[in-house]
N, C-alpha and C positions, 0 to 999 in steps of 0.2 A: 289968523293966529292971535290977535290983537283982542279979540274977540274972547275966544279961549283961555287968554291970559286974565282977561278982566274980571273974569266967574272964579278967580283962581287956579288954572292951571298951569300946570309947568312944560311950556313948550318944547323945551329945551332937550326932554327924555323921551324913550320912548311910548309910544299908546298901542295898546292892542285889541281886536274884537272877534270873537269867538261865536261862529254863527253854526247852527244846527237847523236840519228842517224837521217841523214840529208833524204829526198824524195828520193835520188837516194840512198839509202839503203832500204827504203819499196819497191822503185819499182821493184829492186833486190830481195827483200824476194820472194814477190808474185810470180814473174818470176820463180824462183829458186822451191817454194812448191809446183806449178800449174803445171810444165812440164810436160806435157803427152805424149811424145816420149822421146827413151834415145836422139837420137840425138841433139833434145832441152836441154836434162840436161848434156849431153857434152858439148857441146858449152856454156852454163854458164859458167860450171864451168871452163872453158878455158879464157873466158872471164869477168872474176870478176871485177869490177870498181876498182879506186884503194881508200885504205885506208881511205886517205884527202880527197874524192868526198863523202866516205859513212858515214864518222864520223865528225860532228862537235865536236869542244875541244877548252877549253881555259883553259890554266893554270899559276897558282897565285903564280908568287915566290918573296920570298921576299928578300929585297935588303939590301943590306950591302954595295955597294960602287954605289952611283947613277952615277957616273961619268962613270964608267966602262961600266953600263949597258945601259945606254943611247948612248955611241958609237958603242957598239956592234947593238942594234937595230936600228940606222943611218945607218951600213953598212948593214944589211939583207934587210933593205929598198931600199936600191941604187942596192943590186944585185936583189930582188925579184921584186923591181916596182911595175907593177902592172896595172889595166885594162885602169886608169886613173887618175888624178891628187889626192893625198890624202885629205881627209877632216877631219876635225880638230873638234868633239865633246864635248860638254860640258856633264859630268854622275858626277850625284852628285859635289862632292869637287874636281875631276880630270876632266881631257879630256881624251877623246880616239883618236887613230890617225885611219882613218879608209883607207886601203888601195885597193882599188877595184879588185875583184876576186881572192885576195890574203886572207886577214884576218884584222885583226884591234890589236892595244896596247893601253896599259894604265903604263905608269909608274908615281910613286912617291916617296917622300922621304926614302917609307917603303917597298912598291910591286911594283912589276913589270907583268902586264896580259898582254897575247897573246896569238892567237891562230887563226885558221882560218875561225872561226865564230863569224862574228863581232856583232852578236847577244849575244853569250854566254859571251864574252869579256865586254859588255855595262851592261850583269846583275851582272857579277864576279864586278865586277869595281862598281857596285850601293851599293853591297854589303858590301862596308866598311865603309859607312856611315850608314847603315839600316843592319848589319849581321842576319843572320837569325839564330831564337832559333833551335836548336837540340838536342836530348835527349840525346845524346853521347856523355861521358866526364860529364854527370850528376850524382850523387847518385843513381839514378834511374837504370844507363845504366852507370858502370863505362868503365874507357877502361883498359884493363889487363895487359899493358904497356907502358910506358911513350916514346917508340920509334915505335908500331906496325903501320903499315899501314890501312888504313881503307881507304872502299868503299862505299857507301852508294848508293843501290837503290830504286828510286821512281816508285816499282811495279802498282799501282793506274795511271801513266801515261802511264807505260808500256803496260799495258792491252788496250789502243786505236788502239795502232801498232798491236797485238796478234790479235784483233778482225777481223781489216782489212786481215789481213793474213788467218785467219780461215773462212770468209766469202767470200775470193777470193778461198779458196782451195774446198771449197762446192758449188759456182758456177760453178766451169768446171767439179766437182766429185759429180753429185748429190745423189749419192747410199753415200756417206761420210756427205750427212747433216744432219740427224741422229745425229751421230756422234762427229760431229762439233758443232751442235747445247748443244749436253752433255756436251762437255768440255767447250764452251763458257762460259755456266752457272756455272761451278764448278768455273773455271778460276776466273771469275769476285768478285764470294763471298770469293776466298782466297785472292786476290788481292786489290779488294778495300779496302779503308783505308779512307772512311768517308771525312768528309773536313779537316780533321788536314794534309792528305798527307804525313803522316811518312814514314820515307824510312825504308828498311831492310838495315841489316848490316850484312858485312865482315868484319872479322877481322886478317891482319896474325900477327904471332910475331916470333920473330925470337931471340931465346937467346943461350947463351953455353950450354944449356940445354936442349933444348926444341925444335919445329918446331911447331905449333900451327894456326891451322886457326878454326875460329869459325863463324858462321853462329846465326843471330839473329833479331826476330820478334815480334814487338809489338803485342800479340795478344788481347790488350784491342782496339787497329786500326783497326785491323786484325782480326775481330769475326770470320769471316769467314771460318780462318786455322784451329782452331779446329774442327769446324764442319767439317770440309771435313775430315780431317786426322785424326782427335780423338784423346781424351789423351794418352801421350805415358808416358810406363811404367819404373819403376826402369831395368839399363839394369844390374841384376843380370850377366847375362853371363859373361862378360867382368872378375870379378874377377874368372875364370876358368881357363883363360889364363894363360901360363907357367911366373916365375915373370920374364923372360929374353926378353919377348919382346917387338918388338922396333917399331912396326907398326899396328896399326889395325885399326877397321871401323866398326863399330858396327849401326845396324837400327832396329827402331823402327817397327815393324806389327801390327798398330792397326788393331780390326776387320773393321775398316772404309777404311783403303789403300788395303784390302786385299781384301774385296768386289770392289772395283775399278778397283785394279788389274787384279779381274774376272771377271768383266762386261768388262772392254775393250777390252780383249783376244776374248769372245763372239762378243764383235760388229766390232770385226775387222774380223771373219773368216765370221760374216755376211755382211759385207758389199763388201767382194773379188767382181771384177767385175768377168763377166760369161767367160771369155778369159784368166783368168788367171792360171800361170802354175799347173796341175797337182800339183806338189809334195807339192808348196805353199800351195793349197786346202787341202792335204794330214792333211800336219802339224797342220794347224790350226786351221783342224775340229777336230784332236784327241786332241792338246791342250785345245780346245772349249769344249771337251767333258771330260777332267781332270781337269780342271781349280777353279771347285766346291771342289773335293776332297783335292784338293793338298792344298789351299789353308785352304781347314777347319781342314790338318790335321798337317799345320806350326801353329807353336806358334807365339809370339808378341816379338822374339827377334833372329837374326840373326847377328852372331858376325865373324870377319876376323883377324886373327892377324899374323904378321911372327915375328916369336922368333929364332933367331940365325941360323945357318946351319945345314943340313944333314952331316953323315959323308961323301957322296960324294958331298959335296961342295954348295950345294945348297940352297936358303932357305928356311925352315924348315917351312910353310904354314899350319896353322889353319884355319878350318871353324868350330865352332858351332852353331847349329839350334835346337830354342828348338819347343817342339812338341807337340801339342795333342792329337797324336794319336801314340802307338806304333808301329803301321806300320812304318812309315815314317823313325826311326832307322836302320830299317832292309833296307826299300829300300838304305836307306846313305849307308850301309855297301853294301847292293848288286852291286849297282855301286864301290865301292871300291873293288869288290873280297872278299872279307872278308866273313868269318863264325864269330859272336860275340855272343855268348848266355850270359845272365846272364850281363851283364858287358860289359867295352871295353877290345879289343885286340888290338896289336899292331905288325907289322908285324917287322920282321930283329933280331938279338940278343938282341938288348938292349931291356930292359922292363922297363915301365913306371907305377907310381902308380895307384893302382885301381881308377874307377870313383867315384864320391860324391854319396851318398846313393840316389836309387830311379832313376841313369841316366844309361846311356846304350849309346855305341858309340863305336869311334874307332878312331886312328890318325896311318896316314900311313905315314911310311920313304917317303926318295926320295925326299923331296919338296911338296909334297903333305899332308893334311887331313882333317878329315871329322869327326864332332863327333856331335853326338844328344841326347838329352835332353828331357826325356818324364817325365812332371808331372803328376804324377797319379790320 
């Protein structure tokens, strides 16, 4: 920050940056999802464009000492230069300076824009005299902290790029357009967002307390998300968890993601081409042929937490899964080694309290466990 302040900036307020992917990042996608030799996907990925070629950015900071900041951006001009002489725009109540094959600026009494898309630079810069409404920072949509970072994506433009990718990957893989064709269609109805174009949002924060990143979606924009994903439930699980822990992850199984889950598993061991290896075949026809069960006998909550160490040092790893079907307990435990009748066990000296009425599981020393949840 110190740093920042010293060039003249104003720490104090917020900064924003506004990134787009440029043509040489699709033609790169497509390149990179189409390769049909490894040789081709070596050689990408040896050869990645760099950064500045795939990403346009302009970002908005604002100004506390214009004098500062107006010589610093005099000298990145004299060292950066540029394709040829700069030009001088009028955007709204400012000018941009626009610098050829380099990028463009805008400074003022308040901000300072640059970046190396002197497209993204000329709509940052329109935008302070026309800001654009966002639900973020409203009653609607508050933010959970007065310093969190926030991202905001416009999924609804996103999906132009997706389409073009997924329609290059089913012209060179015609046994995948099926396939491609399914996801298009899912894609588009969790994606689109109508003409309002609400973004999603990220959110981190970062306090002495806390580490928090949150993820969130209009779905009054966003009809679409529900219908694909389905309502998700109270995540009961989570209070199971031992109260020491420091980390967990907890997701939702609607029966809508779990049916997709298995239709995918299905249309990928159907679509293997006729060359491919044995063992791949192996796996994905017997996945293909569990994929029903497995899925109808998880329940709509599957939870991760690590709560402190093992006594050999480790950390001390939670998984609960709840179930519909009592089988699925037994196989947790069978993969664990375990014998559990009636109840959880728990392997090593120490003993842990019985389970909640009606559950059955198990949590294994060592960094590892595994416990399971059958409603009856």
């Amino acid at each position: 920050m110190k740093n920042l302040e010293s060039i003249g900036i104003d720490t104090s307020r917020p900064m924003a940056v506004s990134v787009e992917p440029t043509d040489a990042f699709k033609d790169y996608a497509i390149a990179a999802v189409t390769a049909d030799t490894r040789e081709k996907a070596e050689s990408l990925a040896r050869e990645v464009p760099p950064l500045n070629d795939m990403l346009g950015f302009a970002a908005a900071l604002p100004v506390r000492d214009k004098a500062k900041v107006e010589q610093l951006l005099m000298m990145a001009q004299a060292i950066l230069g540029g394709g040829g002489a700069p030009a001088v725009e009028a955007v709204g109540d400012g000018q941009v300076t626009v610098l050829p094959g380099v990028g463009a600026y805008c400074l003022t009494d308040q901000w300072a824009v640059l970046g190396n898309s002197d497209k993204l630079v000329k709509e940052t810069a329109a935008r302070f005299a026309a800001p654009r409404e966002v639900r973020y920072g409203s009653p609607a949509c508050p933010a959970f902290d007065a310093n969190e970072a926030v991202a905001q994506f416009f999924t609804g433009r996103s999906f132009t790029l997706l389409r073009q990718v997924l329609e290059a990957v089913a012209a060179k893989k015609p046994l995948l357009k099926p396939v491609m064709e399914q996801q298009m269609k899912e894609m588009e109805a969790i994606l689109a967002a109508g003409d309002s174009d609400d973004p999603a949002l990220l959110t981190l924060t970062i306090t002495a307390e806390r580490v928090e990143l949150r993820g969130r979606v209009d779905t009054a924009t966003h009809k679409g998300l529900l219908e694909q994903s389905g309502v998700p439930l109270p995540m009961e699980l989570v209070r199971q968890l031992p109260e020491n822990t420091e980390l967990l992850l907890a997701l939702s199984l609607t029966q809508n993601i779990k049916t997709q889950l298995s239709n995918s598993v299905k249309q990928a061991a159907a679509s293997l081409p006729p060359d491919a290896p044995d063992r791949q075949k192996k796996g994905l026809q017997q996945a293909s042929t569990y994929a029903d069960q497995v899925m109808g006998a998880l329940g709509a909550q599957f939870v991760l937490g690590v709560a402190g160490t093992t006594a050999n040092g480790l950390p001390a790893l939670y998984a609960l899964v709840e179930s519909n079907n009592p089988i699925l307990p037994q196989l947790l435990m069978g993969l664990g080694r375990h014998n559990a009748r009636g109840g959880g066990r728990r392997s090593g000296a120490e003993s842990e309290p019985p389970p909640p009425v009606g559950a059955g599981g198990l949590c294994r020393d060592g960094g590892q466990g595994l416990r399971g949840q059958h409603r009856p």
